[in-house]
C-alpha positions as CSV (number, residue, x, y, z in Angstrom):
1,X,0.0,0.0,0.0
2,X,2.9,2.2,0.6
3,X,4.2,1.7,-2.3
4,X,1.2,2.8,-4.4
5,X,0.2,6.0,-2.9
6,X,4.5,6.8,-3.1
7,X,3.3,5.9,-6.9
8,X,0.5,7.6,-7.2
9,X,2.5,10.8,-5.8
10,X,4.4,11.6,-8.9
11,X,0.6,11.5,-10.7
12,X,-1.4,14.9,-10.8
13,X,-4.7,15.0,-8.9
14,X,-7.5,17.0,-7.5
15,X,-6.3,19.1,-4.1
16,X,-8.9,17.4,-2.6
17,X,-7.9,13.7,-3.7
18,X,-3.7,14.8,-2.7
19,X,-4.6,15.7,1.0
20,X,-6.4,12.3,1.2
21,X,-3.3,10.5,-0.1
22,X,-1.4,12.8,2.4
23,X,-3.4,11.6,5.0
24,X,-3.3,8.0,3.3
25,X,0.7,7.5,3.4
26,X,0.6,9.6,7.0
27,X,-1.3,7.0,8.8
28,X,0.6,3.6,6.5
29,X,4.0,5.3,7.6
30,X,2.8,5.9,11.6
31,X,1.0,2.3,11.2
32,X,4.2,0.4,10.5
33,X,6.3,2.4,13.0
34,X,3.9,1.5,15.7
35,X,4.2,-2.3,14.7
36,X,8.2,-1.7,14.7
37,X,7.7,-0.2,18.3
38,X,5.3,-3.1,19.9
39,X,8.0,-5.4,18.1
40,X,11.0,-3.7,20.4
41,X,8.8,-3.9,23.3
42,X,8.1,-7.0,23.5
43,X,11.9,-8.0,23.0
44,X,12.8,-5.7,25.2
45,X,10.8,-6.4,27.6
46,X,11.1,-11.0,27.4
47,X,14.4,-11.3,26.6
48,X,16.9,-8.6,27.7
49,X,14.9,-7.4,30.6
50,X,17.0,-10.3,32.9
51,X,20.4,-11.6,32.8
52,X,21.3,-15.0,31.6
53,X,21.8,-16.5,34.9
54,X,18.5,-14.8,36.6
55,X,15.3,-16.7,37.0
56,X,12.5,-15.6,34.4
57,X,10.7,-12.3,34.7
58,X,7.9,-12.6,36.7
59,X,5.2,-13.1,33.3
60,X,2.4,-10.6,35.0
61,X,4.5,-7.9,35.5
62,X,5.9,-8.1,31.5
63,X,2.2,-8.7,30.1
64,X,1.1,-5.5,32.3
65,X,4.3,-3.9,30.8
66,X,3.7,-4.7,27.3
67,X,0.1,-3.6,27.5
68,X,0.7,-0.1,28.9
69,X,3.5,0.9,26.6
70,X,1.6,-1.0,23.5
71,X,-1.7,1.8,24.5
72,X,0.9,4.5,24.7
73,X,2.4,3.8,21.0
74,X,-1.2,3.4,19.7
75,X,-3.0,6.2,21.8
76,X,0.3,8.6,20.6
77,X,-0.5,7.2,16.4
78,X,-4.4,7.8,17.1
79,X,-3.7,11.4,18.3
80,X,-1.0,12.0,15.7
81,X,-3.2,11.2,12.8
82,X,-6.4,13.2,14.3
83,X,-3.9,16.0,14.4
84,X,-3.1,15.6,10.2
85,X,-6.3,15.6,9.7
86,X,-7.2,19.0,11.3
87,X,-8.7,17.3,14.4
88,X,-7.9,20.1,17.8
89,X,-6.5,17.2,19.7
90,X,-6.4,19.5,23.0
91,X,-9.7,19.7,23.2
92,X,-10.1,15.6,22.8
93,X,-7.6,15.0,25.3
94,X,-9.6,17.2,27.5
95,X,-12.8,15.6,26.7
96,X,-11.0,12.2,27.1
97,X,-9.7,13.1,30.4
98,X,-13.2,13.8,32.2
99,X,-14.6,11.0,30.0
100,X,-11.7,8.8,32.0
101,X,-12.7,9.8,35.4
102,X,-16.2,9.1,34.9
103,X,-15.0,5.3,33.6
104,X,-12.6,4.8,36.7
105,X,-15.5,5.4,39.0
106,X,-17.6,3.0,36.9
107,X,-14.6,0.3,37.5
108,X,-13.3,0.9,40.5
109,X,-13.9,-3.1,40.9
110,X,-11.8,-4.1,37.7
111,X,-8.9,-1.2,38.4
112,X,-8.2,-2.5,41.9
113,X,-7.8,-5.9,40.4
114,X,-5.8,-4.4,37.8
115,X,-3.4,-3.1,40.2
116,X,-3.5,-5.8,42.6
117,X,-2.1,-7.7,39.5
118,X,1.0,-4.7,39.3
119,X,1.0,-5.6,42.7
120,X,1.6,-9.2,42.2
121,X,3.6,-8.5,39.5
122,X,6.7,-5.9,41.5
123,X,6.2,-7.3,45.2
124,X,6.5,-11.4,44.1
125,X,4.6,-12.5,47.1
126,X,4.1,-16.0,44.9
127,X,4.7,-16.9,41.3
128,X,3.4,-19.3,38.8
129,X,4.3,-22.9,39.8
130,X,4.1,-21.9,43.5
131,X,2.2,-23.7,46.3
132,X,0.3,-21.7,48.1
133,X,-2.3,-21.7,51.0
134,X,-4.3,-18.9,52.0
135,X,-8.1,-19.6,54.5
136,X,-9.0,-22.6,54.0
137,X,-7.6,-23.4,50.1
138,X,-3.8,-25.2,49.9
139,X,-3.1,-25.2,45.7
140,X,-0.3,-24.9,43.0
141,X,-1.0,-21.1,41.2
142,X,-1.0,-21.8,37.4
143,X,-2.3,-18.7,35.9
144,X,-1.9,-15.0,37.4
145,X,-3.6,-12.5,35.0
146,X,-5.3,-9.0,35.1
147,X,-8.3,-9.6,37.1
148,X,-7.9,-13.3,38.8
149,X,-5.6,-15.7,39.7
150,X,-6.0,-19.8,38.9
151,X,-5.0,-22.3,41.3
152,X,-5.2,-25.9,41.2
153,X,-6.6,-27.1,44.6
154,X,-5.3,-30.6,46.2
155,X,-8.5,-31.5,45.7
156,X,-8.5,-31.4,41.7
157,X,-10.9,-28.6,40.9
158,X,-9.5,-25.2,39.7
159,X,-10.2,-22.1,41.3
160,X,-10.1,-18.8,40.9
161,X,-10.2,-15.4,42.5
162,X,-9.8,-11.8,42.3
163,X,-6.1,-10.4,42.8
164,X,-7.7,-7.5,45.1
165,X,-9.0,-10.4,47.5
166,X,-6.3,-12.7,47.3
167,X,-4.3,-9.6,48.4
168,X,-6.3,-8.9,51.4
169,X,-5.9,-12.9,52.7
170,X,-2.8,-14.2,55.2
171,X,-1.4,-15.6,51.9
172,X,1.4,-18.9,53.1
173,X,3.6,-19.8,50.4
174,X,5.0,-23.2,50.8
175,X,7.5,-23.0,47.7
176,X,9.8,-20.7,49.6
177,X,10.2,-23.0,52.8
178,X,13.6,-24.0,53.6
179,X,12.9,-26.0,56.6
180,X,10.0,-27.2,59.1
181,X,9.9,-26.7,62.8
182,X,7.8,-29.5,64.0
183,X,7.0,-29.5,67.6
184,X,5.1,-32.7,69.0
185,X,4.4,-34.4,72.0
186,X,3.2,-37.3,73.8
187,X,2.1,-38.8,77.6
188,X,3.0,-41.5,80.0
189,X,1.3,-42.6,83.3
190,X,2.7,-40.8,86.7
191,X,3.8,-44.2,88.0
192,X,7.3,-44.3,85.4
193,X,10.1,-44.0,87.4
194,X,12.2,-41.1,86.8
195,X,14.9,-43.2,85.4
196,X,13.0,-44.5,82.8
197,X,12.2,-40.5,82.3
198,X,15.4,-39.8,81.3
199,X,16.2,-42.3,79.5
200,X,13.0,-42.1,77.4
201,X,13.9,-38.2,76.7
202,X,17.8,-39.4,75.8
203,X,16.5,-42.4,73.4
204,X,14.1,-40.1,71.4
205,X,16.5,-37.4,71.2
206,X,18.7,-40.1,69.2
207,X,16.1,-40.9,66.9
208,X,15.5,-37.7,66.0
209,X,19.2,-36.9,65.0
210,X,19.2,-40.0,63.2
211,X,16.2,-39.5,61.1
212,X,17.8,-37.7,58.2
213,X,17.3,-34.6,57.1
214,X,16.6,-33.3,60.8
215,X,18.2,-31.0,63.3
216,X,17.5,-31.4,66.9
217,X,16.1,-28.8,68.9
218,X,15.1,-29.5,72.3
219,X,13.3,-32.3,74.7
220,X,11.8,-32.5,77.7
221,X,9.3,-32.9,80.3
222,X,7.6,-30.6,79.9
223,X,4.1,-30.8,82.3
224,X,3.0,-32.7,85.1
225,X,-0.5,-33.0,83.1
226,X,-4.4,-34.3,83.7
227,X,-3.2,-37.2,82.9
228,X,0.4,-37.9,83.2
229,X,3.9,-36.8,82.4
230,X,3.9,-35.0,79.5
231,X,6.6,-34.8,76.9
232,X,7.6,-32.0,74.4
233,X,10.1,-32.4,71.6
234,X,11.5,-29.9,68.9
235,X,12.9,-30.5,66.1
236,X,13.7,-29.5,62.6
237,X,13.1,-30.9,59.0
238,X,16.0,-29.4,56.8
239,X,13.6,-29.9,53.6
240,X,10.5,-27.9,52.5
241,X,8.5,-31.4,51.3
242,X,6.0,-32.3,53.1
243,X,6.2,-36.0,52.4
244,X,9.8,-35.9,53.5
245,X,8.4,-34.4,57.1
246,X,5.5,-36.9,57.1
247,X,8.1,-39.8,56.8
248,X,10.4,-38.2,59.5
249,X,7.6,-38.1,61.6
250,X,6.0,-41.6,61.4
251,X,9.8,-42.9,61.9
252,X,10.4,-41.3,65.0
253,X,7.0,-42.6,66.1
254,X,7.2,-46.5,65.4
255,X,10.4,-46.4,67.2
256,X,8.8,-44.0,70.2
257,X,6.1,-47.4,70.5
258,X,8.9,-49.6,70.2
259,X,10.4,-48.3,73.2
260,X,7.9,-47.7,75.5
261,X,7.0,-51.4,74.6
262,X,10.0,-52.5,75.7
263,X,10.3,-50.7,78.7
264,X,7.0,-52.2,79.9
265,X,5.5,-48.6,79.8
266,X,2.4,-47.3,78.3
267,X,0.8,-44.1,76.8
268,X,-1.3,-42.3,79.1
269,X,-4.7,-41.4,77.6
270,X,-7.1,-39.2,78.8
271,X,-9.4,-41.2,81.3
272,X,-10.8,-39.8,84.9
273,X,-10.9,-42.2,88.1
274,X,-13.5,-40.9,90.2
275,X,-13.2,-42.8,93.9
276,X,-15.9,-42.7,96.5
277,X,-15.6,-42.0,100.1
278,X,-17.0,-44.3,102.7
279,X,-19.8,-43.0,105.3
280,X,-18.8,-42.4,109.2
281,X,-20.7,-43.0,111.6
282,X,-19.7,-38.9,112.4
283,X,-21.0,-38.0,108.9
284,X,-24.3,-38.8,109.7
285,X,-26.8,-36.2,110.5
286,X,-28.1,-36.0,114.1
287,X,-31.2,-38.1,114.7
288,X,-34.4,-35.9,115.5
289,X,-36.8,-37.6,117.8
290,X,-40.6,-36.5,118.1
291,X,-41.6,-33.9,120.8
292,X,-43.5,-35.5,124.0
293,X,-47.3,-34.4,124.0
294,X,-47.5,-31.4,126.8
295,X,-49.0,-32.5,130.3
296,X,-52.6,-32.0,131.0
């Protein structure tokens, strides 16, 4: 198309039908140099924003990127070309500015999503790929977009919510975990000697440290409870899977019953013994005899 109206240039025409051309090869010329432009963006933007041995740029923070400076290049050709043809672009911008205020109150909703995505997008609080949990939802974020954010539940369905509330939740990202602090505990009747105390609190402190990835904390006894002597132990897991915590766990608890078993000791569970008192003769209220009839 360029090419023919550059053609038709060295032709003679009407005024009239030479300012159209004018205006023809204006808007071709601004057309392909806004194409050019979105083109550099978008390279600028996906592949030198980061250096080679960075992680990816975060995707909702380029897409928000490339959409504002894409309606700056286009909004800048639009009011360009109403200006070659005569168009008072002050006035427009004018008009479009109270127009724009009116539409921002209309959306309120959808901006404050939109900029809980920029949000997303500059402060990182979880990426795409993450697992997250936030109220009662545990999921892996596969989509973060403009308005709403997709995560795939443990339970299978997808959901999805607005940025602006996911924002306002106590948001826990699991992904970024470097360890677990598990704390747990466990009872034994008030009749174990204290020898056996100790050496229960020694023996479980050396399954711990030998259940792999772990770092011992602390163990003790920690209560004279309801229902017994009651245990505490702390302990770290040195690796953010769960499964790897579960496994830790369970190990240090078969070989927790294999002791106890061995020591002839058992766990104490919750139970009451209520024990009654016998009667004495003193407990027992006085004995009233009747009043003698009054003497004639």
């Amino acid at each position: 198309l360029l090419a023919v109206l550059l053609a038709a240039g060295l032709l003679q025409f009407k005024p009239l039908t030479e300012r159209l051309l004018g205006h023809a090869s204006f808007a071709l010329i601004g057309l392909q140099i806004a194409l050019w432009a979105n083109a550099l963006i978008k390279l600028w933007l996906r592949n030198t924003q980061r250096e080679p041995d960075e992680a990816p740029a975060n995707p909702v923070l380029v897409g928000m990127l490339v959409w504002a400076l894409q309606l700056v290049v286009w909004t800048v050709l639009l009011l360009a070309f109403l200006a070659n043809i005569g168009v008072n672009v002050t006035t427009l911008v004018a008009s479009l500015g109270i127009g724009g205020v009116a539409v921002a109150l209309a959306l309120q909703n959808i901006l404050g999503d939109l900029f809980s995505s920029i949000a997303i997008g500059l402060d990182k609080p979880f990426e795409v790929g993450q697992f997250i949990a936030f109220s009662d939802v545990l999921g892996t974020v596969v989509h973060v977009g403009v308005k709403t954010t997709r995560i795939d539940s443990l339970s299978g369905e997808q959901l999805i919510i607005s940025n602006s509330k996911l924002l306002d939740e106590l948001v826990h990202n699991y992904s970024r975990m470097a360890r677990r602090r598990v704390v747990f505990g466990f009872r034994v009747p008030y009749d174990t000697h204290p020898d056996n105390v100790e050496h229960i609190i020694a023996q479980v402190r050396g399954y711990i440290e030998a259940a792999q990835p772990t770092r011992f904390d602390r163990g003790h006894l920690a209560n004279f409870g309801e229902y017994g002597l009651e245990f505490e132990f702390v302990y770290h897991v040195l690796d953010s899977d769960y499964t790897v915590y579960r496994d830790v766990q369970q190990q240090v608890n078969l070989q927790i019953m294999k002791l106890l078993r061995g020591m002839d000791v058992k766990f104490a569970v919750p139970a009451r013994v209520l024990s009654m008192a016998q009667e004495s003769p003193l407990s027992q209220p006085p004995t009233v005899r009747p009043e003698a009839p009054p003497e004639r």
